[in-house]
MIDOSE-1310 file (N, C-alpha, C; in nm, 2 decimals, decimal comma, always signed):
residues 211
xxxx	-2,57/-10,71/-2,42/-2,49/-10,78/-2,52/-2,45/-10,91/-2,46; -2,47/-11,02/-2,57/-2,43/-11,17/-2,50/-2,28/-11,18/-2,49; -2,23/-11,33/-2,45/-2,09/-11,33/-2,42/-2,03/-11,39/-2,56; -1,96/-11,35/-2,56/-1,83/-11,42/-2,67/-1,83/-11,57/-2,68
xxxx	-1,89/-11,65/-2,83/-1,94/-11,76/-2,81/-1,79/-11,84/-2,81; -1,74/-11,96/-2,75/-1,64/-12,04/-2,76/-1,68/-12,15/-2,85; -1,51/-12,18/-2,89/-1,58/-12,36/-2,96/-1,53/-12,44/-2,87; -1,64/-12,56/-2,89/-1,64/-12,64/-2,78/-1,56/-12,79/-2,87
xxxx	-1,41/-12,78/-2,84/-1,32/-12,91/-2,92/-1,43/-13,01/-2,90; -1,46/-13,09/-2,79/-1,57/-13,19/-2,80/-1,65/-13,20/-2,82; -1,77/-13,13/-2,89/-1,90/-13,13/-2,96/-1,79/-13,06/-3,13; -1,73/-12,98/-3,09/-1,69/-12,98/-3,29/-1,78/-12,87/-3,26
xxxx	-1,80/-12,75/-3,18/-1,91/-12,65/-3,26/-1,92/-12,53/-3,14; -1,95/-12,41/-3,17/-1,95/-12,30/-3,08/-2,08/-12,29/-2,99; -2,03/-12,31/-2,85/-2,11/-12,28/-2,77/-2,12/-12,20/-2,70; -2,24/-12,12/-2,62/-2,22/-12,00/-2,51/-2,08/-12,00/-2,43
xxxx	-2,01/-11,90/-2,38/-1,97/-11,89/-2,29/-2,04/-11,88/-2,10; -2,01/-11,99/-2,06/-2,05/-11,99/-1,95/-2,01/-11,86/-1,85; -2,09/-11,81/-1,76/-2,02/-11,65/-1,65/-1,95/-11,79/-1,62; -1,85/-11,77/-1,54/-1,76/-11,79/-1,44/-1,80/-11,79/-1,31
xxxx	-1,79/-11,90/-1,22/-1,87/-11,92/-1,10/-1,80/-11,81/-0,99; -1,85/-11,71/-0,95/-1,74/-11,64/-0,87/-1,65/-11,66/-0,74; -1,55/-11,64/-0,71/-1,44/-11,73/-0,63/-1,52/-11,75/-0,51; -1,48/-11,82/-0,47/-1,52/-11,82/-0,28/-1,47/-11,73/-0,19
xxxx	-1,58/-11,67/-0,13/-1,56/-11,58/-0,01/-1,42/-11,65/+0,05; -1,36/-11,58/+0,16/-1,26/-11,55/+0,24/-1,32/-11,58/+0,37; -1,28/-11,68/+0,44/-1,34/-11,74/+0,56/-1,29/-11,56/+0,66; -1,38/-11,58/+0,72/-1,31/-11,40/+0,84/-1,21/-11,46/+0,94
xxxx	-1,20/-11,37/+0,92/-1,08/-11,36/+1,07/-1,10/-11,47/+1,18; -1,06/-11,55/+1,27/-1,08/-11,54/+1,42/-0,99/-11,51/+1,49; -0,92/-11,41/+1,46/-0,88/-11,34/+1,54/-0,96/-11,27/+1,66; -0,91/-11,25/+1,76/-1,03/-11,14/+1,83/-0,97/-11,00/+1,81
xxxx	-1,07/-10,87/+1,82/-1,10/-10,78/+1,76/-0,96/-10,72/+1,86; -0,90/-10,59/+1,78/-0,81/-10,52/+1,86/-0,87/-10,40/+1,99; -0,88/-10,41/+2,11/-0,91/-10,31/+2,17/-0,82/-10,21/+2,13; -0,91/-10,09/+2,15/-0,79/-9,92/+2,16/-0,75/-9,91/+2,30
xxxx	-0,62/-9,86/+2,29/-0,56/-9,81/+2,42/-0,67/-9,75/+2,52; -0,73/-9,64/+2,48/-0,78/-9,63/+2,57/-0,92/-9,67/+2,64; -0,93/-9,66/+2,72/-1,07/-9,70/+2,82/-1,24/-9,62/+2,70; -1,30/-9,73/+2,74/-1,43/-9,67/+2,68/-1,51/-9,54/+2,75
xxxx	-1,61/-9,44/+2,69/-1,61/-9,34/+2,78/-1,68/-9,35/+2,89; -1,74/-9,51/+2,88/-1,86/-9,48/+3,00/-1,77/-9,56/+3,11; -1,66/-9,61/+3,10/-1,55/-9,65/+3,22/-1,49/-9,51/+3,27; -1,49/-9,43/+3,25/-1,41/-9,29/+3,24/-1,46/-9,22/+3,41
xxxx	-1,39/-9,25/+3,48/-1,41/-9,20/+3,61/-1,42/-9,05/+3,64; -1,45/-8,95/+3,66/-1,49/-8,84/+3,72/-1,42/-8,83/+3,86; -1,31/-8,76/+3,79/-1,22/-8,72/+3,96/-1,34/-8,59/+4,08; -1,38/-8,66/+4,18/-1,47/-8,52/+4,19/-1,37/-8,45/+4,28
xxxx	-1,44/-8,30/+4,33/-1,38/-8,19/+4,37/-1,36/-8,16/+4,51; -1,23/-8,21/+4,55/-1,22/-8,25/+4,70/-1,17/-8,10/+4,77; -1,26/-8,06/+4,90/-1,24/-7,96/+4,94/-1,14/-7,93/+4,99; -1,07/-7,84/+5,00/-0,91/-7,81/+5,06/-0,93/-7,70/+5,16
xxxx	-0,95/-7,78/+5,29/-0,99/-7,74/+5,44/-0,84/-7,60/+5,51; -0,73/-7,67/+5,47/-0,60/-7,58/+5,49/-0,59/-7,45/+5,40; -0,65/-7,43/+5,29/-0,64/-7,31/+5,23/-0,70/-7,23/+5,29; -0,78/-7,21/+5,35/-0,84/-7,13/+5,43/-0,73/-6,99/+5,52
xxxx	-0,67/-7,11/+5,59/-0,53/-7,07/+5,68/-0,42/-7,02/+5,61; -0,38/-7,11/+5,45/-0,27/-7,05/+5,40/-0,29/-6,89/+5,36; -0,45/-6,87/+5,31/-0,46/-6,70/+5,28/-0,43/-6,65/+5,41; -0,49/-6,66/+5,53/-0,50/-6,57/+5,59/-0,38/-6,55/+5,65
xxxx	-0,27/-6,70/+5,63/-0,15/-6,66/+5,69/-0,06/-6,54/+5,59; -0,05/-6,58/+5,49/-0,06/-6,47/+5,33/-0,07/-6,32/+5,34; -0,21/-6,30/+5,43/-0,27/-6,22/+5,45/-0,18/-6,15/+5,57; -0,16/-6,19/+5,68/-0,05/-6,18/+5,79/+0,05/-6,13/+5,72
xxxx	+0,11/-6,20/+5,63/+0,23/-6,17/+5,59/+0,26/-6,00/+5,50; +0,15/-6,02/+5,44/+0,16/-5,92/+5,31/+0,15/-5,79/+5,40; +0,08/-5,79/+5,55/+0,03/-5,66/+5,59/+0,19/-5,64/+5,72; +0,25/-5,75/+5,69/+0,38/-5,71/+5,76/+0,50/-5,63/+5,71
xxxx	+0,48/-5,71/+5,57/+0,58/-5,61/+5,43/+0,50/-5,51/+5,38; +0,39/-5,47/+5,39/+0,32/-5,32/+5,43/+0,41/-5,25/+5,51; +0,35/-5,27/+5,67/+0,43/-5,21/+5,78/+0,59/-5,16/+5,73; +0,66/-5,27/+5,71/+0,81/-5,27/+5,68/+0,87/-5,21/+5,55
xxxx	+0,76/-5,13/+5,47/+0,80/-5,00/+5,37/+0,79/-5,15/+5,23; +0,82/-5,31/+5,27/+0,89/-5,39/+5,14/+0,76/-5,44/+5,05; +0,76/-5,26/+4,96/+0,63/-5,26/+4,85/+0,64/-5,37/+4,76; +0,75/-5,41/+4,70/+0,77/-5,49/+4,61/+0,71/-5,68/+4,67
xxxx	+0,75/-5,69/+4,80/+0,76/-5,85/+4,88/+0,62/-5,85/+4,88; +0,56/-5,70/+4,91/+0,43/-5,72/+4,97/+0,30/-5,74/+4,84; +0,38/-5,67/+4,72/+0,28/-5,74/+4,61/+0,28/-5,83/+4,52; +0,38/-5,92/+4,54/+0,41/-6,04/+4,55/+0,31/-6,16/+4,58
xxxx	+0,32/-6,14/+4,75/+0,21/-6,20/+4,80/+0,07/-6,14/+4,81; +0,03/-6,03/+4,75/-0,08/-6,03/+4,67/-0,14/-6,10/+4,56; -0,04/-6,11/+4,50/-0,05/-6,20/+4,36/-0,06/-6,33/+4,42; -0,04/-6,35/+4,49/+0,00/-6,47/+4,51/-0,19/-6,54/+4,60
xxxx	-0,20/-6,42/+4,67/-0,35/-6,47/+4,77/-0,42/-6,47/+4,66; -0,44/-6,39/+4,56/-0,55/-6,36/+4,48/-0,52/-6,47/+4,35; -0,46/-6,51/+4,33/-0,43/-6,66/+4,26/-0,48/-6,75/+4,30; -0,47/-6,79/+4,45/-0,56/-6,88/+4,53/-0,70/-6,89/+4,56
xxxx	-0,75/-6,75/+4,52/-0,86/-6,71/+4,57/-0,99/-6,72/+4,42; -0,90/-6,71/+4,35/-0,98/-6,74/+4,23/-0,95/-6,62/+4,14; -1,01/-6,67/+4,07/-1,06/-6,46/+3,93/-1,14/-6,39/+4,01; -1,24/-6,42/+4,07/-1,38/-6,34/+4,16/-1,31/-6,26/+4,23
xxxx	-1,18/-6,29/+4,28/-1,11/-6,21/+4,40/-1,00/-6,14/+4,35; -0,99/-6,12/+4,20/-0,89/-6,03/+4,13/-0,92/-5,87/+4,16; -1,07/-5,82/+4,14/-1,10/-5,69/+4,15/-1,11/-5,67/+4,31; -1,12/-5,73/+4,39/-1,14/-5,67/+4,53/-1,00/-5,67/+4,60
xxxx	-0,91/-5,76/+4,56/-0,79/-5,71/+4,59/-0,71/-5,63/+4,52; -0,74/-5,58/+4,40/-0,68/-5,49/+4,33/-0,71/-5,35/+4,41; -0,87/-5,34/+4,42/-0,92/-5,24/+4,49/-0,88/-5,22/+4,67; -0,85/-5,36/+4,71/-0,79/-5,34/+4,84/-0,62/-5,28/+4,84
xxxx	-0,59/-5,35/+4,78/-0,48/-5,28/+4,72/-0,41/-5,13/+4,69; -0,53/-5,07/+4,65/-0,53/-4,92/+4,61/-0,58/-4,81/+4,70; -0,58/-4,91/+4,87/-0,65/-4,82/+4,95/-0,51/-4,74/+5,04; -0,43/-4,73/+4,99/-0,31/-4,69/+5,04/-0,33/-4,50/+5,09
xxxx	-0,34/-4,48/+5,20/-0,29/-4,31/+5,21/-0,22/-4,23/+5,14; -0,10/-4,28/+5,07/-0,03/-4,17/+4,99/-0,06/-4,16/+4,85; -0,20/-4,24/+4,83/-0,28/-4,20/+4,69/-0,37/-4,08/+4,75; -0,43/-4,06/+4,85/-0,53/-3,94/+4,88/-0,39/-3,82/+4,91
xxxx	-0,32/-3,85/+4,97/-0,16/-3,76/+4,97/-0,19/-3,65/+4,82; -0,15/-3,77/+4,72/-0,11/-3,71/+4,60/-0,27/-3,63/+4,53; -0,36/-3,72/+4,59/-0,49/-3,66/+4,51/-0,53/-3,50/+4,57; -0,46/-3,49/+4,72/-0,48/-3,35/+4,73/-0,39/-3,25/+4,66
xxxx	-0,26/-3,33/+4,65/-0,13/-3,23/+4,60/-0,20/-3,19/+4,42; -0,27/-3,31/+4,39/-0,32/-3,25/+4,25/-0,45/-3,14/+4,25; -0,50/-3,16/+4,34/-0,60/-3,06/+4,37/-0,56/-2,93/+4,42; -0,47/-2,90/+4,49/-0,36/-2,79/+4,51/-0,32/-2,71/+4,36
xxxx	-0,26/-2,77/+4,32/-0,19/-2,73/+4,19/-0,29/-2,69/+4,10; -0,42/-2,73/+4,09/-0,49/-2,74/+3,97/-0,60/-2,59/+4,01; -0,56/-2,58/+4,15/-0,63/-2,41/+4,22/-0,53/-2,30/+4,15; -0,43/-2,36/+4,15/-0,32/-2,22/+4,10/-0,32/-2,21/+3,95
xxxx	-0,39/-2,25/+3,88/-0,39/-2,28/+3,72/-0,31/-2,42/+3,68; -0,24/-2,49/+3,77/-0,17/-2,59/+3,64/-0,29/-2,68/+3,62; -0,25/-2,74/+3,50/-0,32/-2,84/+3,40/-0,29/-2,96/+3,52; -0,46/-3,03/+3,50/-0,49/-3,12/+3,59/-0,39/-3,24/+3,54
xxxx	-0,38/-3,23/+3,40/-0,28/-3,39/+3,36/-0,16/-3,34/+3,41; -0,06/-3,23/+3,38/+0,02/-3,21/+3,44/+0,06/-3,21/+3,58; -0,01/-3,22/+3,63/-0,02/-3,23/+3,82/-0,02/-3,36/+3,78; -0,12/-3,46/+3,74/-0,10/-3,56/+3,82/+0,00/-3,68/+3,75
xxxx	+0,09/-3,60/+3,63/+0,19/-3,68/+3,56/+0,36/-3,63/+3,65; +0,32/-3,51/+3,75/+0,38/-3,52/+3,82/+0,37/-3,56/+3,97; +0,26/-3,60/+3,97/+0,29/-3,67/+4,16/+0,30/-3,78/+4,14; +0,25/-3,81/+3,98/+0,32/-4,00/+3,95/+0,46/-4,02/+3,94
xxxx	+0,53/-3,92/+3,89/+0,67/-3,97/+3,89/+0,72/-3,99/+4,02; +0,67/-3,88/+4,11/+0,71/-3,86/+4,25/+0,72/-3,98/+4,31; +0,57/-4,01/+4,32/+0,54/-4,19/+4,35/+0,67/-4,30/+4,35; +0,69/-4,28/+4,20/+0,78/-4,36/+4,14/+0,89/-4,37/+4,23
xxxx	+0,95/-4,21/+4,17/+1,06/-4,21/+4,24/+1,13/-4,26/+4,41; +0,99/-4,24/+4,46/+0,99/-4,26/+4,62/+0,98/-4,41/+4,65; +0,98/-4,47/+4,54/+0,96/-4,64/+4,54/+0,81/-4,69/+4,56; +0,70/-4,59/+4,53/+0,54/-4,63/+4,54/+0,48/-4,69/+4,40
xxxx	+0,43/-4,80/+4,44/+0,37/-4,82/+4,27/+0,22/-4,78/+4,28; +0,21/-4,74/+4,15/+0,08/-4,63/+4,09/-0,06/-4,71/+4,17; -0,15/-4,63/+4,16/-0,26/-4,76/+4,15/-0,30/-4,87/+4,06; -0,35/-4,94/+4,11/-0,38/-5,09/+3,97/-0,52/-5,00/+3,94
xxxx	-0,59/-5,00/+3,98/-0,77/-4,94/+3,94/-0,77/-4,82/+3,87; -0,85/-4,84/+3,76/-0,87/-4,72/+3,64/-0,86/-4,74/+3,52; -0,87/-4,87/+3,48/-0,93/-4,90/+3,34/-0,82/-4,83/+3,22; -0,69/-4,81/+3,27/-0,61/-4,73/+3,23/-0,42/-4,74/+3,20
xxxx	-0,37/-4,76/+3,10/-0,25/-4,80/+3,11/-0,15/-4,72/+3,16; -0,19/-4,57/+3,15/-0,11/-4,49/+3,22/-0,13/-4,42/+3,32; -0,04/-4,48/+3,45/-0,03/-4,49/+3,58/-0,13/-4,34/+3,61; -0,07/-4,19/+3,53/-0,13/-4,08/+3,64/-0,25/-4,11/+3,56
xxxx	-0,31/-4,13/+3,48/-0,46/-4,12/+3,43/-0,51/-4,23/+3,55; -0,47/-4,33/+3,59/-0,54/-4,38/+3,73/-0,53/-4,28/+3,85; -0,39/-4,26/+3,87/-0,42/-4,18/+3,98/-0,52/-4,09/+3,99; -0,56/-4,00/+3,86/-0,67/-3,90/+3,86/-0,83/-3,98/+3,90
xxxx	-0,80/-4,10/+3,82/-0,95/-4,19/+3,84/-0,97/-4,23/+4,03; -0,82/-4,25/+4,04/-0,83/-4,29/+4,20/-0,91/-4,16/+4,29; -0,89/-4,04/+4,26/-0,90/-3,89/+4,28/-1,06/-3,87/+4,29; -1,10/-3,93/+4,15/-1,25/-3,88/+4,11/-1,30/-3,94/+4,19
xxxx	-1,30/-4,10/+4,27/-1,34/-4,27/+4,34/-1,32/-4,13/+4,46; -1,26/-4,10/+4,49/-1,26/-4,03/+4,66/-1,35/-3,91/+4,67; -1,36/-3,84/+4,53/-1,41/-3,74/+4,55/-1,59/-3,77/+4,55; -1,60/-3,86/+4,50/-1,77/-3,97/+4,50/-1,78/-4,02/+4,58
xxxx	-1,70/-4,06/+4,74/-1,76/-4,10/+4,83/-1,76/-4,29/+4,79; -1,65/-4,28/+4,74/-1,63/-4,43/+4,66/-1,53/-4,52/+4,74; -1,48/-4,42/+4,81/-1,35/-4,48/+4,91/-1,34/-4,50/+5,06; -1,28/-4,53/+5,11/-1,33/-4,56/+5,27/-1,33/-4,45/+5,33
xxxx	-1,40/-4,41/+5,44/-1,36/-4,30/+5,49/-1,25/-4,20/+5,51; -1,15/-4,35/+5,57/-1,01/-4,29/+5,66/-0,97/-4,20/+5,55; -0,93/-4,25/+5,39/-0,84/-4,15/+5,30/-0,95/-4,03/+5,27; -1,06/-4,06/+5,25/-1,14/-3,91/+5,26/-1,03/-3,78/+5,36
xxxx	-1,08/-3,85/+5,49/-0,97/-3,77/+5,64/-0,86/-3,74/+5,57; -0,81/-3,85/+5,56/-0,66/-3,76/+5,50/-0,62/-3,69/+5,38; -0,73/-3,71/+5,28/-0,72/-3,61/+5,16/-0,78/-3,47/+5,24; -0,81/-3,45/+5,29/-0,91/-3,34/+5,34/-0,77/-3,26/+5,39
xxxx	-0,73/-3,33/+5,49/-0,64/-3,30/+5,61/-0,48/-3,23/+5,52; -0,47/-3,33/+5,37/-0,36/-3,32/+5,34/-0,37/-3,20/+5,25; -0,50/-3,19/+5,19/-0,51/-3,03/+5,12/-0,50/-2,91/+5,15; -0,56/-2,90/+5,31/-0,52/-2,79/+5,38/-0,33/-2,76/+5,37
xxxx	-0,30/-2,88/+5,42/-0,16/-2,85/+5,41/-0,08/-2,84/+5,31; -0,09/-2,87/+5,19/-0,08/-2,88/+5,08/-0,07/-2,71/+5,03; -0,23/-2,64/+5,03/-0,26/-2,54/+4,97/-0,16/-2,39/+5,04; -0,06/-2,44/+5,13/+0,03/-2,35/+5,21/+0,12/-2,35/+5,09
xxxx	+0,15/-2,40/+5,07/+0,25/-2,44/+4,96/+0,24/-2,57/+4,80; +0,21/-2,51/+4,71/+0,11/-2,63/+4,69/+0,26/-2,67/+4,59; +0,37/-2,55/+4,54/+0,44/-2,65/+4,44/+0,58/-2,73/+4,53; +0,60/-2,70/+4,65/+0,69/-2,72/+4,72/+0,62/-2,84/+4,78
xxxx	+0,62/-2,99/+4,68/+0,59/-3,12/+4,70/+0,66/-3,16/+4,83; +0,60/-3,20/+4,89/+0,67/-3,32/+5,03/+0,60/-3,40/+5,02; +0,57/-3,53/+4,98/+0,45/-3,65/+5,04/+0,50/-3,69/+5,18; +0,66/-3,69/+5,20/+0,64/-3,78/+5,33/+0,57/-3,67/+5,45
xxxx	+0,63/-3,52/+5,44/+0,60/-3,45/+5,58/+0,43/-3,43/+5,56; +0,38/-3,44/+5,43/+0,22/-3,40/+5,39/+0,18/-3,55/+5,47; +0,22/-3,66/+5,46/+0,08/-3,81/+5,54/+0,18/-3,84/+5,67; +0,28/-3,74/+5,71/+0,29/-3,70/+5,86/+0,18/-3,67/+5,91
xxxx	+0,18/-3,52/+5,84/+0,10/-3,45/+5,88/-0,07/-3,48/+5,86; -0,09/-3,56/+5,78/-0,23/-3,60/+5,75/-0,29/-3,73/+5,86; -0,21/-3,83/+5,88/-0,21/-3,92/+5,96/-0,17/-3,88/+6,10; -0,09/-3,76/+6,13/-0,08/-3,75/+6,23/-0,02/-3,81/+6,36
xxxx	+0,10/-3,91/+6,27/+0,18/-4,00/+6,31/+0,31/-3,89/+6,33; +0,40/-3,96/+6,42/+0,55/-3,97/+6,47/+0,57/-3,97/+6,32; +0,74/-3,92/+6,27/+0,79/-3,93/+6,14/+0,84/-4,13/+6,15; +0,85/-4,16/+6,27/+0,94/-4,29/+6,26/+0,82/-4,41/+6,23
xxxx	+0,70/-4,36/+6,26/+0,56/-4,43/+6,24/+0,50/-4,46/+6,07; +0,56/-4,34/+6,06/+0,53/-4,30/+5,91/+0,56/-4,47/+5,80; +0,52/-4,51/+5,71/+0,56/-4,64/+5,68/+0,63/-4,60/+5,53; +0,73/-4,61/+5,53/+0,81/-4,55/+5,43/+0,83/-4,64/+5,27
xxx	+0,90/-4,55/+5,19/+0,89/-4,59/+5,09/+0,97/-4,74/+5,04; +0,97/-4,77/+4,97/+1,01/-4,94/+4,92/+1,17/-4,87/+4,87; +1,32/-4,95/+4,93/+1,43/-4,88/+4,87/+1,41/-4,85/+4,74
């Protein structure tokens, strides 16, 4: 469709409409362009991974320490700085100190006291829902290892790991040692005079419970 004809006052007569010449561009900017705050990515330095020569010493002094608050009954100080090595040590070293951890004597103690009980008819969960409270009460914390949120259902797993030849020798010795003594009397619980008697330590030797 054409354009809308005009009259042209000076000729006296209608002529095309001319298009309209279109405006003139907009001269650009010279401004210079805004940088972004931050650095481009190929300026982007790469902090690398500087070795830390003294950690070495801080575990092992860690390691000194933790087996001093062993010695000295202080369960709570001493798993503390477990948490604390195995933080340092990475994730890789979560399960081997958990399992170092669980090598304690008065779990083979309790694993014979459940094997005692479970000769005279009681229910295997019931034995070992009570040498966990025992535990408890005596200021021992349960084991970490066993895939399990309730403490005696580990301690049974700790039980089955010994009875597989899964555990170090020494608590084999003293589950062995503690069942005989145990089976004299199996509901008349003692753990301290039972890993006396299993370790074969002085009572003053004995490393006692956490207050």
């Amino acid at each position: 469709m054409s354009a809308v004809p005009i009259f042209d006052e000076r000729r006296r007569e209608f002529v095309e409409r001319r298009p309209e010449p279109p405006p003139p561009a907009k001269p650009e900017s010279s401004a210079p362009a805004v940088r972004t705050s931050g650095p481009a990515s190929s300026s982007v330095a790469l902090v690398p991974t500087v070795p830390m020569p003294r950690l070495p010493v801080l575990q092992a002094y860690l390691r000194r320490l933790r087996h001093k608050f062993d010695d000295s009954g202080e369960v709570a100080d001493a798993q503390i700085i477990g948490e604390l090595i195995v933080l340092l040590g990475g994730s890789e070293n979560v399960k081997a100190a958990a399992l170092e951890s669980d090598h304690q004597p008065i779990y083979a103690v309790c694993a014979a006291y459940i094997t005692a009980l479970t000769n005279i008819s009681t229910d295997e969960t019931q034995a070992a829902q009570l040498l966990a409270r025992k535990l408890i009460t005596q200021g021992y914390a349960l084991p970490r290892q066993g895939g399990d949120t309730r403490g005696w259902k580990r301690l049974l797993w700790w039980r089955d790991q010994l009875e597989r030849g899964r555990l170090p020798g020494e608590l084999r010795n003293i589950y062995e040692r503690t069942l005989k003594f145990a089976l004299q009397a199996p509901n008349d619980i003692d753990l301290k005079a039972a890993l006396e008697n299993a370790c074969d330590l002085d009572p003053s030797q004995v490393k006692p419970a956490a207050p």
